[in-house]
N, CA, C and O atoms as a GROMACS GRO file, in nm:
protein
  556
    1UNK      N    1   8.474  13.657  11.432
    1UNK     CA    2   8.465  13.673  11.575
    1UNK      C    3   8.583  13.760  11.617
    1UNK      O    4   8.698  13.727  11.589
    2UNK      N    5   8.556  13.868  11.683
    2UNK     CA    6   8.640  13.938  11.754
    2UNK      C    7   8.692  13.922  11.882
    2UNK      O    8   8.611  13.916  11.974
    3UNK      N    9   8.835  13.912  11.911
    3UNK     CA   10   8.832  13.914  12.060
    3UNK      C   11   8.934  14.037  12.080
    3UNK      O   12   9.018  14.059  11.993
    4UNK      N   13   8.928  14.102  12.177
    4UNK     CA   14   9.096  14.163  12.228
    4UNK      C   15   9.122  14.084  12.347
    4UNK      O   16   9.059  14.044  12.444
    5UNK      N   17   9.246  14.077  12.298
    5UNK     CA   18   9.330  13.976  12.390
    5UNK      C   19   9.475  13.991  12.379
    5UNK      O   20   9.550  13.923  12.310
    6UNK      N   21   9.507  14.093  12.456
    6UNK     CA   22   9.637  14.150  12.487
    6UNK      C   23   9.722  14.050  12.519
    6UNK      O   24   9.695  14.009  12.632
    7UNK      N   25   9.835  13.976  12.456
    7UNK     CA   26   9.918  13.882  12.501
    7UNK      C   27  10.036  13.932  12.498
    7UNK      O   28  10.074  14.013  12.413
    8UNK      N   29  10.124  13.876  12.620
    8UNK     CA   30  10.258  13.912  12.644
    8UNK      C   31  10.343  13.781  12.741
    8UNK      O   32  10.317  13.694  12.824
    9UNK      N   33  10.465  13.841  12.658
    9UNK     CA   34  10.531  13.654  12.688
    9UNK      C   35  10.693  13.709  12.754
    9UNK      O   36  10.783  13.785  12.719
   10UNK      N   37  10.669  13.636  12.848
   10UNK     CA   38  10.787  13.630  12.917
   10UNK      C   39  10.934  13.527  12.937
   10UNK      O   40  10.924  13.411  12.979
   11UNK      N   41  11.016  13.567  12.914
   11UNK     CA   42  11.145  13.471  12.873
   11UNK      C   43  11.240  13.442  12.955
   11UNK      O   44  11.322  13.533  12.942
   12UNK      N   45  11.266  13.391  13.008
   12UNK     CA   46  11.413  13.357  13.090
   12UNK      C   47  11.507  13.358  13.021
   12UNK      O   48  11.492  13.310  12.909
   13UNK      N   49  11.636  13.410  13.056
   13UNK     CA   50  11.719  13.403  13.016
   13UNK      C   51  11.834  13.380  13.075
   13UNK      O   52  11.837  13.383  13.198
   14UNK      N   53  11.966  13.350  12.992
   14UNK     CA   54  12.036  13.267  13.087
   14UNK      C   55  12.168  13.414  13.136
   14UNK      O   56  12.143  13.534  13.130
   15UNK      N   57  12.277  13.361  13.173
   15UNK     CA   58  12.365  13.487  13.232
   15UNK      C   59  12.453  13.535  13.087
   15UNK      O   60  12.519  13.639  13.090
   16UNK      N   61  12.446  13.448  12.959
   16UNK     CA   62  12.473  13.456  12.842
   16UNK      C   63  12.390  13.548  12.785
   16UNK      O   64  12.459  13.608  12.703
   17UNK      N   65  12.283  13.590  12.783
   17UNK     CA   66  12.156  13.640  12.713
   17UNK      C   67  12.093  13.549  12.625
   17UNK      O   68  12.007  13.602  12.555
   18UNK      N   69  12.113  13.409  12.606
   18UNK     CA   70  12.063  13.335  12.580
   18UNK      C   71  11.968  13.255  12.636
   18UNK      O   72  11.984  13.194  12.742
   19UNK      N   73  11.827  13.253  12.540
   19UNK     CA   74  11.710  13.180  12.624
   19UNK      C   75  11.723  13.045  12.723
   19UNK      O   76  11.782  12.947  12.677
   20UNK      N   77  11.676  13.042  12.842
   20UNK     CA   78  11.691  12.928  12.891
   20UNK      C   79  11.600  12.844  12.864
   20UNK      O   80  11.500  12.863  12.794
   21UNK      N   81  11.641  12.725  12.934
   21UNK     CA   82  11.492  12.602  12.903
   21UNK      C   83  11.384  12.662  12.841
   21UNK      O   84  11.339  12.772  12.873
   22UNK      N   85  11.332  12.576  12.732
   22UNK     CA   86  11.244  12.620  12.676
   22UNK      C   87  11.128  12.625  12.805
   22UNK      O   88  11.048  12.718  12.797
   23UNK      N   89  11.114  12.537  12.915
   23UNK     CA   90  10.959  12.495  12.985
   23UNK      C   91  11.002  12.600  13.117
   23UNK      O   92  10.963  12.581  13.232
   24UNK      N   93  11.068  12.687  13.084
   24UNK     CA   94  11.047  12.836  13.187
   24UNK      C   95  11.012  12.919  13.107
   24UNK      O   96  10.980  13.013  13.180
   25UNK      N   97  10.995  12.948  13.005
   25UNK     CA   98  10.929  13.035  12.894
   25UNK      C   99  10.754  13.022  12.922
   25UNK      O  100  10.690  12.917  12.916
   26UNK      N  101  10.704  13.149  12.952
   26UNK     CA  102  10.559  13.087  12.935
   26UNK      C  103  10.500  13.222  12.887
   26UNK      O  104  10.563  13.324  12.915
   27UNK      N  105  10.372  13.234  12.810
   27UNK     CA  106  10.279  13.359  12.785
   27UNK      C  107  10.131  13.370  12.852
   27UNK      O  108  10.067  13.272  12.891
   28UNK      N  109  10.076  13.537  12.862
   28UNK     CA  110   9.992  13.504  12.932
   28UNK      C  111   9.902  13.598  12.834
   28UNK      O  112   9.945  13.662  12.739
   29UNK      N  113   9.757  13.590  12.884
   29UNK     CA  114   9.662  13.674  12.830
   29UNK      C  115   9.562  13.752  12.919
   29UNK      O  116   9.500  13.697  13.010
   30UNK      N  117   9.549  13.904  12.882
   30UNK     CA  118   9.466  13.967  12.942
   30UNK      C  119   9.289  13.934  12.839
   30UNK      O  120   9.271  13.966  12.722
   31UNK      N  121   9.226  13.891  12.897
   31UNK     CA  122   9.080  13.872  12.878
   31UNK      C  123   8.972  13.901  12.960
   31UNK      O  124   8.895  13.819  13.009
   32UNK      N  125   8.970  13.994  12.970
   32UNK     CA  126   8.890  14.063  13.084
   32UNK      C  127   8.717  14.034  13.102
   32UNK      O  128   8.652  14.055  13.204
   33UNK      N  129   8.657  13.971  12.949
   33UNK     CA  130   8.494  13.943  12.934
   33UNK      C  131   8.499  13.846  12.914
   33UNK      O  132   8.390  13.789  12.922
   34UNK      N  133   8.654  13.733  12.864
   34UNK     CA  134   8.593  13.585  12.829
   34UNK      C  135   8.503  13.558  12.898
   34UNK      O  136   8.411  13.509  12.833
   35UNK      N  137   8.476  13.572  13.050
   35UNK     CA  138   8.360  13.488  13.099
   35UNK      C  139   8.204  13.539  13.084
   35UNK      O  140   8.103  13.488  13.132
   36UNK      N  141   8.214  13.620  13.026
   36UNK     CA  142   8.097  13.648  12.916
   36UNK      C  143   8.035  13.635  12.819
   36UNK      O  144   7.916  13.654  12.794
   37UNK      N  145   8.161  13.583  12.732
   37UNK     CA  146   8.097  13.512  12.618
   37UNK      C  147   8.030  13.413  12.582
   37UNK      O  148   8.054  13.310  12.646
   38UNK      N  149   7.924  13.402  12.466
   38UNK     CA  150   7.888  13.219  12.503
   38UNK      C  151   7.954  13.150  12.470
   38UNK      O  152   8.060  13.163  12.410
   39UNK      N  153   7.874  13.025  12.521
   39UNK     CA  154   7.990  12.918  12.563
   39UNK      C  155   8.083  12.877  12.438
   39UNK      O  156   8.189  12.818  12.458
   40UNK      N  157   8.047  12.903  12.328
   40UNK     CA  158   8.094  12.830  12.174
   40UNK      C  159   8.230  12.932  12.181
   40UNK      O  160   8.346  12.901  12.152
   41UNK      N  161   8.180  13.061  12.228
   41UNK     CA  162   8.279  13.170  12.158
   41UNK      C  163   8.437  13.150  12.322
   41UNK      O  164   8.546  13.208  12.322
   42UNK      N  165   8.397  13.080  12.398
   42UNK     CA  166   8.470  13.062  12.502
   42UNK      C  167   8.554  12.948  12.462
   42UNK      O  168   8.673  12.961  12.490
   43UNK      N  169   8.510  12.813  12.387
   43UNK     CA  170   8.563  12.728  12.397
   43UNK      C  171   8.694  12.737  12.297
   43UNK      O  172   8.810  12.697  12.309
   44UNK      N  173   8.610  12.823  12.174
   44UNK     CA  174   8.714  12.843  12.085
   44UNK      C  175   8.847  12.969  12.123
   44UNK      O  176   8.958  12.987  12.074
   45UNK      N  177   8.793  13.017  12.200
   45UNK     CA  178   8.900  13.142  12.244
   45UNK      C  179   9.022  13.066  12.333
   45UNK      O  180   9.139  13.090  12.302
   46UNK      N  181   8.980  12.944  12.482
   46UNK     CA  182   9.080  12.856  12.518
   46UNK      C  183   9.154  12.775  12.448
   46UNK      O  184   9.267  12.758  12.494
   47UNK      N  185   9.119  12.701  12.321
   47UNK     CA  186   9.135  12.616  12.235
   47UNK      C  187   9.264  12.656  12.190
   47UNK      O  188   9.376  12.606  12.195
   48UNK      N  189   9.207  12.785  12.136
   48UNK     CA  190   9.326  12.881  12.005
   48UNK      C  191   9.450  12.940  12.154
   48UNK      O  192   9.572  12.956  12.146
   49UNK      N  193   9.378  12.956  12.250
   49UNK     CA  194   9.496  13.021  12.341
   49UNK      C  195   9.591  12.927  12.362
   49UNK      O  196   9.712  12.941  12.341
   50UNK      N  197   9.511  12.783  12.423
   50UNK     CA  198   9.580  12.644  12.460
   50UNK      C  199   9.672  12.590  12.339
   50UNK      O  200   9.781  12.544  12.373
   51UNK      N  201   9.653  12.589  12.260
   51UNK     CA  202   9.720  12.551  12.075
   51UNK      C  203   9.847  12.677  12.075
   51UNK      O  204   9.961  12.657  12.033
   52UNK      N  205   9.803  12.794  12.124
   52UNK     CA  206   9.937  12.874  12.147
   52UNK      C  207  10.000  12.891  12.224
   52UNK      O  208  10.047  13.005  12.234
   53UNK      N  209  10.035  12.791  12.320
   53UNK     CA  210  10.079  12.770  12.438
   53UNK      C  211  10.064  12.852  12.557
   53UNK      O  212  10.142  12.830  12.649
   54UNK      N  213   9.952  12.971  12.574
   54UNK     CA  214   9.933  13.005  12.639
   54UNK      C  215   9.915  12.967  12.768
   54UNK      O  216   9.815  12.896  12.760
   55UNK      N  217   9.966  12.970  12.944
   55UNK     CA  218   9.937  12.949  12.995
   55UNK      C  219   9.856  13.008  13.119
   55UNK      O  220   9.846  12.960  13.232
   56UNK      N  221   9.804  13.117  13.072
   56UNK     CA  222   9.782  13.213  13.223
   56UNK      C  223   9.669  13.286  13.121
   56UNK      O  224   9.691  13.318  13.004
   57UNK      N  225   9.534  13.306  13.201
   57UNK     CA  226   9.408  13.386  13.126
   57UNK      C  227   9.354  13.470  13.261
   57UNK      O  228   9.299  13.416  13.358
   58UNK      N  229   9.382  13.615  13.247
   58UNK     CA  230   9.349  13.715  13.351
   58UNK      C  231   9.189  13.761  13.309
   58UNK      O  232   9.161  13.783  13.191
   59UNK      N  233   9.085  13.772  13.420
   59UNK     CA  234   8.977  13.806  13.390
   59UNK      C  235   8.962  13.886  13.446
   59UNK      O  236   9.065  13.950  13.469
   60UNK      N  237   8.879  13.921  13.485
   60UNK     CA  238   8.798  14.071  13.568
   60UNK      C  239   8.666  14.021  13.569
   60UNK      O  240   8.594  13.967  13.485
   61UNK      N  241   8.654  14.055  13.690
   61UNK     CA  242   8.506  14.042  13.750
   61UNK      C  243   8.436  14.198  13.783
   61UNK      O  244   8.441  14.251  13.893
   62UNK      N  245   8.374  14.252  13.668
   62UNK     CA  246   8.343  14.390  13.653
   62UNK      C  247   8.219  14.394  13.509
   62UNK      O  248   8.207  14.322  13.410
   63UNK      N  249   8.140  14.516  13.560
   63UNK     CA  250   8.045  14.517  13.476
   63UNK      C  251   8.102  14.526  13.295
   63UNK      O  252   8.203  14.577  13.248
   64UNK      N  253   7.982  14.449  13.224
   64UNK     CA  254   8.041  14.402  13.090
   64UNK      C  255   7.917  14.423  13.011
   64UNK      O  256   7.808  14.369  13.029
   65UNK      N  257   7.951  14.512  12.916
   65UNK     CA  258   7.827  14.584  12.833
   65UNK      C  259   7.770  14.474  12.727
   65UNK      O  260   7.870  14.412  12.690
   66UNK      N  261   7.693  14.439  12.683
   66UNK     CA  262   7.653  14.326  12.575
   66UNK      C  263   7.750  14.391  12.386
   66UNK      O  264   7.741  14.503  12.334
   67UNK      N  265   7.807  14.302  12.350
   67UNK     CA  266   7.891  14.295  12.260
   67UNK      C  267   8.007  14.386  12.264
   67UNK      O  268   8.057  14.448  12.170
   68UNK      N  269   8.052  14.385  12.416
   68UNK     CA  270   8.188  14.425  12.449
   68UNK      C  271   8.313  14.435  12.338
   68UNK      O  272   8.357  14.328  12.297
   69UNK      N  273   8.350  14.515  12.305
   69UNK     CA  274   8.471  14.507  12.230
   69UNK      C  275   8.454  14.490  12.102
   69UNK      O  276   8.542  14.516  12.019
   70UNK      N  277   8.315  14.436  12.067
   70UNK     CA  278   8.324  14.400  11.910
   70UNK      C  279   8.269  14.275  11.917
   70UNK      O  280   8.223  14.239  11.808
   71UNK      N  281   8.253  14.168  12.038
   71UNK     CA  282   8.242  14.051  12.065
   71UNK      C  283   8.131  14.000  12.057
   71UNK      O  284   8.054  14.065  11.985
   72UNK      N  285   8.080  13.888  12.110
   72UNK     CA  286   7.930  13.856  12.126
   72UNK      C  287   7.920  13.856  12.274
   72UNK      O  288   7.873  13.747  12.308
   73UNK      N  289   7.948  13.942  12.392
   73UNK     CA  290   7.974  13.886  12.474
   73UNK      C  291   7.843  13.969  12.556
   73UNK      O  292   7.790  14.076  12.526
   74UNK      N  293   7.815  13.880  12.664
   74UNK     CA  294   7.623  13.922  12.720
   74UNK      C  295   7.690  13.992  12.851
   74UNK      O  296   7.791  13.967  12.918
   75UNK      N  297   7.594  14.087  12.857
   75UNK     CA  298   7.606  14.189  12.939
   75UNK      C  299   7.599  14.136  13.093
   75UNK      O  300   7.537  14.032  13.114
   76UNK      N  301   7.649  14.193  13.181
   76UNK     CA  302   7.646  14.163  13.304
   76UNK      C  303   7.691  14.270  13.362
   76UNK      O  304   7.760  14.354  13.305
   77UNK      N  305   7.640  14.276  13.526
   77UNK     CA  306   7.685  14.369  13.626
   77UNK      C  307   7.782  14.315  13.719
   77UNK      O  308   7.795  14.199  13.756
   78UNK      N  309   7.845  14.418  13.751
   78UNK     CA  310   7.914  14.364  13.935
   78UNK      C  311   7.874  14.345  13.987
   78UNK      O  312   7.771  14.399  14.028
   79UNK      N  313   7.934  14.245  14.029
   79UNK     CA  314   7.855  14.178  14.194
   79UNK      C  315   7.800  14.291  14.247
   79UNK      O  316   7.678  14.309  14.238
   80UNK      N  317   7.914  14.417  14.330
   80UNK     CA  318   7.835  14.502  14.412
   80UNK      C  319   7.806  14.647  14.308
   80UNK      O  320   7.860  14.756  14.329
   81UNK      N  321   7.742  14.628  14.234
   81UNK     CA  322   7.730  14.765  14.125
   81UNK      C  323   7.688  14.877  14.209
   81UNK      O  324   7.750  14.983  14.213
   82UNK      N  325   7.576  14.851  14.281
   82UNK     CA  326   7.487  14.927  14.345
   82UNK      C  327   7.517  14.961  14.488
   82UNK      O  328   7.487  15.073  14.530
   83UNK      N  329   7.561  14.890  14.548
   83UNK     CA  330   7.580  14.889  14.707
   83UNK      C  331   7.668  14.813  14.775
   83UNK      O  332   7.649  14.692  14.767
   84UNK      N  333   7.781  14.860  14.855
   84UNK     CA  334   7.864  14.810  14.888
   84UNK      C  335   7.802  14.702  15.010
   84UNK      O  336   7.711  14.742  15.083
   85UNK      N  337   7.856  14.567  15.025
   85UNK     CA  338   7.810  14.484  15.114
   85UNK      C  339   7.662  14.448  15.100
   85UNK      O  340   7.592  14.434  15.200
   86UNK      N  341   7.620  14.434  14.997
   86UNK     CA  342   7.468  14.443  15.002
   86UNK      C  343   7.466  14.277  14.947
   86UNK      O  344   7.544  14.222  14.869
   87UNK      N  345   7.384  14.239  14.997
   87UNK     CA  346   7.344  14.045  14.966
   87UNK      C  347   7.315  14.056  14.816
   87UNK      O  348   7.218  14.128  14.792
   88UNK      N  349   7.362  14.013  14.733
   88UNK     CA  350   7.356  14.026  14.581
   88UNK      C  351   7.276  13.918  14.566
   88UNK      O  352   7.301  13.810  14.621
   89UNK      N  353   7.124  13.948  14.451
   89UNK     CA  354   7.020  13.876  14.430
   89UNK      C  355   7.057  13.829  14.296
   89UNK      O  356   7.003  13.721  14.272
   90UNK      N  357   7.108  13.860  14.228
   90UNK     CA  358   7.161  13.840  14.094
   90UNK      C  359   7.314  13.748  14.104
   90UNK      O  360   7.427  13.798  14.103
   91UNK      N  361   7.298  13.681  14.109
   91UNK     CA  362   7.462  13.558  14.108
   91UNK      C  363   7.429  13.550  13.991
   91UNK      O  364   7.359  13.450  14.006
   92UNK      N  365   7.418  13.582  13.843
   92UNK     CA  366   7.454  13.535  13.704
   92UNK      C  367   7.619  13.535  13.675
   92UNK      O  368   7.670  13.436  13.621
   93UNK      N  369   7.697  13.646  13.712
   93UNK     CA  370   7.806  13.699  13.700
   93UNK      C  371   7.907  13.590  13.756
   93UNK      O  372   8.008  13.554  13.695
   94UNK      N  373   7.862  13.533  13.903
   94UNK     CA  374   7.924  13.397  13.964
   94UNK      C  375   7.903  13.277  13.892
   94UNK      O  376   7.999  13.200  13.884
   95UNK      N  377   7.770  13.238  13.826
   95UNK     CA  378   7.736  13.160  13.755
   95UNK      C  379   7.858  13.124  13.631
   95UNK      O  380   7.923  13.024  13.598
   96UNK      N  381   7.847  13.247  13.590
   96UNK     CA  382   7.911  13.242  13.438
   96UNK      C  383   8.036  13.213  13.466
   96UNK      O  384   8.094  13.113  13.425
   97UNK      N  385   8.099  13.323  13.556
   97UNK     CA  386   8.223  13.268  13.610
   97UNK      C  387   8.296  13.131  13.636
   97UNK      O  388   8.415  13.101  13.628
   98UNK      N  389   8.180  13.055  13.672
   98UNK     CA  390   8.197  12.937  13.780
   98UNK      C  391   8.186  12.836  13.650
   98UNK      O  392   8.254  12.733  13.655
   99UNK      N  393   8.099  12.860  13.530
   99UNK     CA  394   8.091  12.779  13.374
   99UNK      C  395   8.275  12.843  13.346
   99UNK      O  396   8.368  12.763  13.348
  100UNK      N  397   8.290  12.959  13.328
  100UNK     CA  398   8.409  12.962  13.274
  100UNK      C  399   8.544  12.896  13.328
  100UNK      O  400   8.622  12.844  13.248
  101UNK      N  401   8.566  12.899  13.436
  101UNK     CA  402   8.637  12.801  13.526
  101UNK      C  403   8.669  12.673  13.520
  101UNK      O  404   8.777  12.620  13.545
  102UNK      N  405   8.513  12.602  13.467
  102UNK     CA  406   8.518  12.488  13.440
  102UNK      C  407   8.575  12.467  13.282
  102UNK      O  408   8.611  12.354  13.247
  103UNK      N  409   8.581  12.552  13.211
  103UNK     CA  410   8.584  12.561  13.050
  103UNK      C  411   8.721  12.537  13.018
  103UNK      O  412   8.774  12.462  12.936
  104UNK      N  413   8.783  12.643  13.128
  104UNK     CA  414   8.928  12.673  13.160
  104UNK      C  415   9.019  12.487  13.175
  104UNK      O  416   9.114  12.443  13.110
  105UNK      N  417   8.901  12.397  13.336
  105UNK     CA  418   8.984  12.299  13.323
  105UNK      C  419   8.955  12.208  13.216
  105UNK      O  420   9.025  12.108  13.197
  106UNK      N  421   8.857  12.236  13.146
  106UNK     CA  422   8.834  12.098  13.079
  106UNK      C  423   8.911  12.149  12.902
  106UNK      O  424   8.978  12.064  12.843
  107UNK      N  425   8.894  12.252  12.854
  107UNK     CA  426   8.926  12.256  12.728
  107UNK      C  427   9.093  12.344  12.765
  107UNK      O  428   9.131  12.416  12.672
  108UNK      N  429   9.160  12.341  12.854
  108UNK     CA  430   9.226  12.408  12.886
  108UNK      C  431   9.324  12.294  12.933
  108UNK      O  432   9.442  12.316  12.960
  109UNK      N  433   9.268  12.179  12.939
  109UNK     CA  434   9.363  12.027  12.926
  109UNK      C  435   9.459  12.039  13.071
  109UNK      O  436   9.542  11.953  13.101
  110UNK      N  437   9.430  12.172  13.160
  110UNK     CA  438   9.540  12.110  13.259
  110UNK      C  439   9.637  12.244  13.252
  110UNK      O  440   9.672  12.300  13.356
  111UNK      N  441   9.673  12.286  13.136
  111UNK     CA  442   9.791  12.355  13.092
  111UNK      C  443   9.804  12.510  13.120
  111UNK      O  444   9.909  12.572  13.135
  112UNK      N  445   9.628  12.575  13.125
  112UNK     CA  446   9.627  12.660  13.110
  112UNK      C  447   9.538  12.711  13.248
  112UNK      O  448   9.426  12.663  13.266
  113UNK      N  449   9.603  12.832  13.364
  113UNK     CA  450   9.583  12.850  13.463
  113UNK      C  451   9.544  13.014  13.478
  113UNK      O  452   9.619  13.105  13.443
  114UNK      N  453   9.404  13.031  13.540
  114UNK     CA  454   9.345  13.141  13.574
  114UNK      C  455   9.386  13.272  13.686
  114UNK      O  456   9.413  13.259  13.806
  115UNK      N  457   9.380  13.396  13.608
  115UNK     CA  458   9.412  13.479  13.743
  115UNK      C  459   9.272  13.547  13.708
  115UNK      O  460   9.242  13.588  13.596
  116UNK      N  461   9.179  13.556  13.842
  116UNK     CA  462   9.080  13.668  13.813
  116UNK      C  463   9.085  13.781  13.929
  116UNK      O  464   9.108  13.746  14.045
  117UNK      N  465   9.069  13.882  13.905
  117UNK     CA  466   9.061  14.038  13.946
  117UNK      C  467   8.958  14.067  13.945
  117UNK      O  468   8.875  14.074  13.854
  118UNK      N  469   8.950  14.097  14.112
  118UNK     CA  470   8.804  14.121  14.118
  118UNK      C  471   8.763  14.296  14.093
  118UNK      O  472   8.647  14.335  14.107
  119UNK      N  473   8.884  14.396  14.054
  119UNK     CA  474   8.818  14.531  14.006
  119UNK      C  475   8.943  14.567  13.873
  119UNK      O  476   9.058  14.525  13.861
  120UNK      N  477   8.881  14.640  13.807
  120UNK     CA  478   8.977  14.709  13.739
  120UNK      C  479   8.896  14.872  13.725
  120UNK      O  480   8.803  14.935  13.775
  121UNK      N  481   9.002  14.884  13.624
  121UNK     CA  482   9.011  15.082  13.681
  121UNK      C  483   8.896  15.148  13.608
  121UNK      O  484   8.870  15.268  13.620
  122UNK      N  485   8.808  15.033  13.507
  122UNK     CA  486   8.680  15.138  13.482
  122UNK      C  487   8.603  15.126  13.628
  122UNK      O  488   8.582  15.238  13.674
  123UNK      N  489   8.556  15.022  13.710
  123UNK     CA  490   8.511  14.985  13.833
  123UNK      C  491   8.539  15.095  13.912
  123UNK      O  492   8.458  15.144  13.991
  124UNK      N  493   8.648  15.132  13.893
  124UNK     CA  494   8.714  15.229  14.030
  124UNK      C  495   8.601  15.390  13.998
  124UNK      O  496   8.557  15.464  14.085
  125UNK      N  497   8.585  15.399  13.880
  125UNK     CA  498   8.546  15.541  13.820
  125UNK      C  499   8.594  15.621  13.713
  125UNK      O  500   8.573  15.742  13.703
  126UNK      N  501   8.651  15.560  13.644
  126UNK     CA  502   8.743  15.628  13.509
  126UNK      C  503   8.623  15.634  13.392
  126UNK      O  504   8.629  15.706  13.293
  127UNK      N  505   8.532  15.560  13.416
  127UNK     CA  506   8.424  15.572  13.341
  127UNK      C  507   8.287  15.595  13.402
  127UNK      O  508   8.224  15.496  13.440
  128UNK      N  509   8.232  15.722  13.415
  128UNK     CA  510   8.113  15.687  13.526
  128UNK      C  511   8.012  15.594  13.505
  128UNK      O  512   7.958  15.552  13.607
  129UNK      N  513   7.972  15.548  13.392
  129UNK     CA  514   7.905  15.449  13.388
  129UNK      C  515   7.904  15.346  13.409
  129UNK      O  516   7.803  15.276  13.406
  130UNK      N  517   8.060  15.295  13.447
  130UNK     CA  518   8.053  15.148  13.471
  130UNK      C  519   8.125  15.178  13.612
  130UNK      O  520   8.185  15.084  13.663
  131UNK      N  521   8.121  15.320  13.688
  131UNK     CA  522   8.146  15.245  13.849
  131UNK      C  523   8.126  15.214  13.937
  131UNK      O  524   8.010  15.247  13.962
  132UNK      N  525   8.170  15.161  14.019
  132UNK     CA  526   8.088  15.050  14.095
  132UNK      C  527   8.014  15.109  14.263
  132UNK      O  528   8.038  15.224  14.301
  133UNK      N  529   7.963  15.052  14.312
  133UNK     CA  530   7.922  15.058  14.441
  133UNK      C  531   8.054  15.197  14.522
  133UNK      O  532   8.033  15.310  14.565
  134UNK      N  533   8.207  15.096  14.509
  134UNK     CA  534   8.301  15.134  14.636
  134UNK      C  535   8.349  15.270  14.516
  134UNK      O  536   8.471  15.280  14.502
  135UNK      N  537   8.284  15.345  14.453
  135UNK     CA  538   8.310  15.464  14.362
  135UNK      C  539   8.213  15.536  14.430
  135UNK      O  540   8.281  15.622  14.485
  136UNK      N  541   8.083  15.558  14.467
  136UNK     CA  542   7.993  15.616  14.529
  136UNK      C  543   8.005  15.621  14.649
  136UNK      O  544   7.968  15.729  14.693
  137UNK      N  545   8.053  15.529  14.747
  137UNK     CA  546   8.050  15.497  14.869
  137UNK      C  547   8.204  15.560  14.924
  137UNK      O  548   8.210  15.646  15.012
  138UNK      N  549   8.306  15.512  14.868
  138UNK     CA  550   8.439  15.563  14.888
  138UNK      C  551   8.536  15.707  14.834
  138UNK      O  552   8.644  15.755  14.865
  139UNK      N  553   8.402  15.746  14.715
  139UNK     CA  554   8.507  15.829  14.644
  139UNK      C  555   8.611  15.822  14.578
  139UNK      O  556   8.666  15.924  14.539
   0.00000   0.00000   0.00000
């Protein structure tokens, strides 16, 4: 199983250059499709993050091609792919989200806390295929 999962860890330190308290030390992870993956390949990705004391999992809420990265991860669109402000008939993307969230508190024991982003810079237009609604509409 493949994932990319950019991790980077941040340290306190004291006016010595010596680390402070170990429980101000924390790491975080960029995961931009976990909430795409199925559920098996999700539980084990929090598990192994949670076991590495990870505490912080950044997502993106942006279109996600089916086996992203190398992954098993199922394709989905943006909310607004097509049209800015438009009543979205397709909530799968919220769905999955809203399973991953829960995945987060339950196999995630408490410890491990979510940031999600609702665009990143393929969304904006760096890739024309994956940009979104406010790329057509805004320029």
């Amino acid at each position: 199983m493949f994932f990319i999962v950019v991790c980077f860890l941040v340290f306190s330190y004291s006016a010595h250059g010596q680390p402070s308290d170990a429980y101000r030390s924390w790491s975080g992870a960029n995961s931009f499709f976990a909430w795409a993956l199925p559920q098996d390949d999700q539980i084990t990705l929090i598990n192994t993050l949670r076991e590495k004391n990870v505490r912080v999992i950044r997502i993106f809420l942006a279109t996600i091609d089916n086996g992203q990265a190398g992954s098993r991860a199922i394709a989905a669109n943006d909310i607004e792919r097509y049209r800015v402000g438009s009543p979205y008939t397709d909530s799968d993307m919220l769905t999955r989200v809203d399973q991953f969230i829960r995945n987060i508190d339950v196999y995630g024991a408490g410890r491990i806390k979510l940031i999600i982003a609702l665009h990143d810079r393929y969304s904006l237009g760096c890739y024309a295929y994956k940009a979104d609604s406010y790329v057509s509409k805004y320029g």
